[in-house]
C-alpha positions, 0 to 999 in steps of 0.5 A: 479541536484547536487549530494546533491540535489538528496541526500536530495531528497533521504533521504526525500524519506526514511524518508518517506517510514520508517515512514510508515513502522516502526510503522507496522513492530515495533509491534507486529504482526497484520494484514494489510487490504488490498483491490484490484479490483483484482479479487479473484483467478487472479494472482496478487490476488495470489501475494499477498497472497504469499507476506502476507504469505511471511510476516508471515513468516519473523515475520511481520503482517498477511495480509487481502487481500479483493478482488473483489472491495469488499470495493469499487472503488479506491477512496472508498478504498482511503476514507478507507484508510484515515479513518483507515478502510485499511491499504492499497490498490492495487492502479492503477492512479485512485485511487492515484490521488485520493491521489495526483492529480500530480500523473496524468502525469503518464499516 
């Protein structure tokens, strides 16, 4: 693949990422909905609160984080997401291919 192809693929990469991002962090601080099957107390649920608070901090939104499985299985958690109820979720293949089956030929 050419230089310009990756260049074009890149920028696509960013645009994306920065659509996503700019209307959360272009605000006014809220809070993000997260869900996770983490278990409440494991270290990556302790990650997570470090990144909400790490978040704050730098003036950007409050995270929610709901542990647990809580709010479902990952596909739950996705029909969540594409409803408005979270922002955001903890997902392992399962749950993106529940977004994009492709994403299978990662394991």
């Amino acid at each position: 693949m050419n230089w310009k192809a990756r260049l074009g693929r890149m920028g696509i990469t960013l645009v994306i990422l920065s659509g996503l991002t700019i209307p959360v962090w272009g605000q006014a601080p809220g809070r993000i909905k997260l869900a996770t099957l983490a278990p409440r107390g494991s270290s990556l649920h302790r990650i997570l609160i470090e990144m909400g608070q790490k978040w704050q901090k730098a003036g950007g939104p409050g995270l929610t984080i709901d542990p647990d499985g809580v709010k479902g299985g990952e596909a739950a958690m996705v029909r969540r997401m594409r409803t408005g109820e979270l922002q955001a979720g903890m997902l392992t293949v399962v749950g993106l291919s529940e977004i994009d089956h492709s994403v299978t030929a990662l394991q």
